[in-house]
C-alpha positions in Angstrom: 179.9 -39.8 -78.2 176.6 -40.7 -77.0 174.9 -42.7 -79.3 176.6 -45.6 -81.7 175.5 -47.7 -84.1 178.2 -50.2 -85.6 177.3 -52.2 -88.8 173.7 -52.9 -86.9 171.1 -55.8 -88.4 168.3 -56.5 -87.1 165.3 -59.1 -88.5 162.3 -59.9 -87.2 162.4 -63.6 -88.0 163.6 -63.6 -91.7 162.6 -60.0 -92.4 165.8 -57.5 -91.6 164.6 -54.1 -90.9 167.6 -52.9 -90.5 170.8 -54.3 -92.6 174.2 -52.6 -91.8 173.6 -49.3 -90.1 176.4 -47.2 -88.3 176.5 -44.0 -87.3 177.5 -42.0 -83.9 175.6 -39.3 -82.5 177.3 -36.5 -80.2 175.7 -34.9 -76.8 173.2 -31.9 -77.9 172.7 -33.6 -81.2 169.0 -33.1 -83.1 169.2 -36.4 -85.3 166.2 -36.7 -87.3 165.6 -40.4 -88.8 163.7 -40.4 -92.2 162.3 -42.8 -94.7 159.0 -44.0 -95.7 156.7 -46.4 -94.0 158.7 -49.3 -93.2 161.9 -48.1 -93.7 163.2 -49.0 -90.5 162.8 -45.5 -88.2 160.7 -47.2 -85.6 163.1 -50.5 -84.8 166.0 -47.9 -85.1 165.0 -45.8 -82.0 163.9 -49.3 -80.1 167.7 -50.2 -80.6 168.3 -47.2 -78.6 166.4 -47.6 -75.5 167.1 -51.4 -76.1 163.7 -52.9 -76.5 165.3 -54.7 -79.1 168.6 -55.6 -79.0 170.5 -55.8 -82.7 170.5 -59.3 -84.3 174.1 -58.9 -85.5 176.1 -55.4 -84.7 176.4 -53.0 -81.7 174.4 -50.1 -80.5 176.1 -47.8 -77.3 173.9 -45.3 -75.6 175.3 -43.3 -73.0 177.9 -45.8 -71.5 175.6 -48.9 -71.9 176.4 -51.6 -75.1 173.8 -54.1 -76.1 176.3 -56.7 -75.8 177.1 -56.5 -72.2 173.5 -54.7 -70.6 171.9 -56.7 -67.9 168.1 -56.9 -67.4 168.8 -55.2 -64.1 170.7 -52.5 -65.9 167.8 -51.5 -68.4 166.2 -49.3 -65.7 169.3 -47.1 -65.7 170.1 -46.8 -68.7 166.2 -45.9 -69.3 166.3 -42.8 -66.9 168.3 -41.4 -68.9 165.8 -41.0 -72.0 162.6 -39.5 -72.6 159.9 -41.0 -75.2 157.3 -39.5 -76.7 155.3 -41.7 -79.2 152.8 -40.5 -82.1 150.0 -42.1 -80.1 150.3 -40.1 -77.0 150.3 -43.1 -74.4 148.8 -40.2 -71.8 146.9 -42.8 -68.9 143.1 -42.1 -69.6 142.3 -42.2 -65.7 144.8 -39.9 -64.6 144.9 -35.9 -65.3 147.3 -34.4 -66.4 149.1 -33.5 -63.4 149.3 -37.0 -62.5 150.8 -37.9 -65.9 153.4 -36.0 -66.2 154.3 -36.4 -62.5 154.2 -40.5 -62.5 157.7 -40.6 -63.9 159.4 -39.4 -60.7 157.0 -40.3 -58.3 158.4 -43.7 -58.8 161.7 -43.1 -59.2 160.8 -41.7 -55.0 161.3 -37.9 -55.8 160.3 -35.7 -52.8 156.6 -34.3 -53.3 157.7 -30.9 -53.2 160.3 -31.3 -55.7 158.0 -32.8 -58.0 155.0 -30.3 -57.8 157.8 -27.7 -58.9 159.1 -29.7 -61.4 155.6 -30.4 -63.3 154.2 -26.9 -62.7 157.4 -25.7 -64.5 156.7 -28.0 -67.1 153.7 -27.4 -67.7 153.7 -23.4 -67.7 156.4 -24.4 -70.4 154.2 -25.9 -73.1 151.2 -23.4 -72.0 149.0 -25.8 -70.3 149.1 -24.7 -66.7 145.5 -24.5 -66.8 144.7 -27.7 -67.9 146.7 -29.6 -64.9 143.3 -30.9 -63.4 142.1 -32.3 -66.9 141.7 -35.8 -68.0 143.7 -36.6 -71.7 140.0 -36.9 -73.3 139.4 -33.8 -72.5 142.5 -32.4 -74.6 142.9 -31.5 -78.5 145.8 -34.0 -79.8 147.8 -31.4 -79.9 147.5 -30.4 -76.1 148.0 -34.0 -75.8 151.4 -34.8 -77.6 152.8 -32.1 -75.5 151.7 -33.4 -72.1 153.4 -36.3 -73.7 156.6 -34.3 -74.1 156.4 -32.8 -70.7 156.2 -36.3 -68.9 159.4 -37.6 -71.2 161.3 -34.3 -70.0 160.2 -34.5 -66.3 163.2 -36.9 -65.1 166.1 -34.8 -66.9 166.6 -37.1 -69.7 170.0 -36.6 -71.8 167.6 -37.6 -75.1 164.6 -37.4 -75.9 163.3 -39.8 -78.5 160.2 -38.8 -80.8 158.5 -41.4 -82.7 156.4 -39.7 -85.7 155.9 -37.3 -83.2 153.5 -34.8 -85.3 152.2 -37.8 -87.3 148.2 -37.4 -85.7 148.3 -33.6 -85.8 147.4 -30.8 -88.0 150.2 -28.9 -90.0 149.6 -25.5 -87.7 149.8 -27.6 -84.4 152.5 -29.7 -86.1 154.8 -26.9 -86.7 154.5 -25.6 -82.5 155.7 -29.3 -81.7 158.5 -29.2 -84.0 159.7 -25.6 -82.3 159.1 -27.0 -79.2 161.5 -29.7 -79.8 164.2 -27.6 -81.2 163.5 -25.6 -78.0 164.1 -28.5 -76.0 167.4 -29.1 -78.0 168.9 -25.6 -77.9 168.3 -26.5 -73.8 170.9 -28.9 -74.0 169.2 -32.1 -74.6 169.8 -34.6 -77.5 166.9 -35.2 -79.4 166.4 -38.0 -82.1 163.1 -37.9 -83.9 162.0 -40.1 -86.1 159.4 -38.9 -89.3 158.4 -39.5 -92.6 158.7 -36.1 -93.5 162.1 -34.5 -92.6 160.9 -31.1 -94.2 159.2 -30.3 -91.1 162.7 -28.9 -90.0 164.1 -25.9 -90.5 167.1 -26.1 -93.1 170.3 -26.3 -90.6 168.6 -27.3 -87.7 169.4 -30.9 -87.2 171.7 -33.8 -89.0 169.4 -36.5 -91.2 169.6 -40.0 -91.4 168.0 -41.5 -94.6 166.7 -44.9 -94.4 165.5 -47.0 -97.1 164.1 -50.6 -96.4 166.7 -50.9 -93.9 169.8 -49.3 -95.0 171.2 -45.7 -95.3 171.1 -44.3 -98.4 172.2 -41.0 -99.4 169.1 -39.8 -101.6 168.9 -37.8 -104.7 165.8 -36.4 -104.2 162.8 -36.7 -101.8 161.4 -39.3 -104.0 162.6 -41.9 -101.0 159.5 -40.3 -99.0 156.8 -40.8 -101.1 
């Protein structure tokens, strides 16, 4: 088990976004986290890399519990993810080399290891040549998966995706969404959380329906609109 969620709240002041969640997650995993705007998808994946920690509840990721992680332990639990967020978050003064090479230039990684590392990457998603170019210089779409390249650099057993194709166009949308599956037919866990969970492919990935808050089984997609 690598993710759990038991009987999780958690308000912001006296507004609970989340009320009562559980669910486990297993290693290699594609969890997608749907609802509309609000729901709760956004505070749910903040629980995991323990941003926030649940007002009432437990969350375990990877051998770490929110009732018993220490500040000094938050790094290490961290390494172990990857996050890719609908706004990019690429450094504007940096290229993209640098960008998706800061991750384990301060963890200390050797120099060699990392030029490998990031050249593989980025012959991956297709942008080799574009290693020397600044993030304004990209489409969003070359963009969000520089983004995906620098949360894969370190290894990280998941990868969390935050509305990942929320900014892009349906053609580019549906390359990120292979690329993801890609990356999870790799071996890594992948939770991603949208609005619109018929981006993937029937029998790709488990769902989790949220609605203000709580899991809900849905009837239809009417939950989405």
């Amino acid at each position: 088990m690598l993710v759990r969620f038991h009987e999780v709240d958690h308000y912001y002041q006296d507004w609970p976004a989340l009320e009562q969640v559980s669910f486990t997650m297993d290693d290699g995993e594609f969890l997608v986290v749907t609802g509309a705007s609000g729901a709760g998808k956004t505070t749910l994946l903040r629980l995991i890399w323990m941003d926030h920690r649940p007002t009432t509840g437990l969350v375990e990721v990877a051998g770490f519990s929110s009732d018993r992680i220490t500040r000094k332990e938050l790094p290490s639990l961290r390494k172990k993810l990857g996050i890719v967020f609908q706004d990019f978050r690429l450094l504007p003064d940096r290229t993209v080399y640098e960008n998706v090479a800061l991750p384990l230039q301060v963890s200390g990684t050797a120099g060699k290891a990392v030029r490998k590392r990031v050249f593989s990457l980025l012959a991956e998603m297709g942008l080799s040549h574009r290693r020397a170019s600044f993030p304004h210089e990209l489409s969003g779409g070359e963009q969000q998966r520089i983004a995906i390249a620098r949360a894969m650099v370190a290894h990280p057993r998941i990868l969390l995706a935050d509305e990942p194709t929320g900014n892009l166009d349906p053609e580019v949308s549906r390359f990120v969404i292979d690329l993801l599956l890609s990356i999870n037919k790799s071996g890594t866990s992948v939770v991603m959380a949208t609005h619109d969970p018929r981006q993937l492919p029937e029998g790709t990935a488990r769902f989790i329906f949220l609605d203000r808050g709580r899991m809900v089984e849905p009837t239809s997609w009417s939950l989405l609109e």
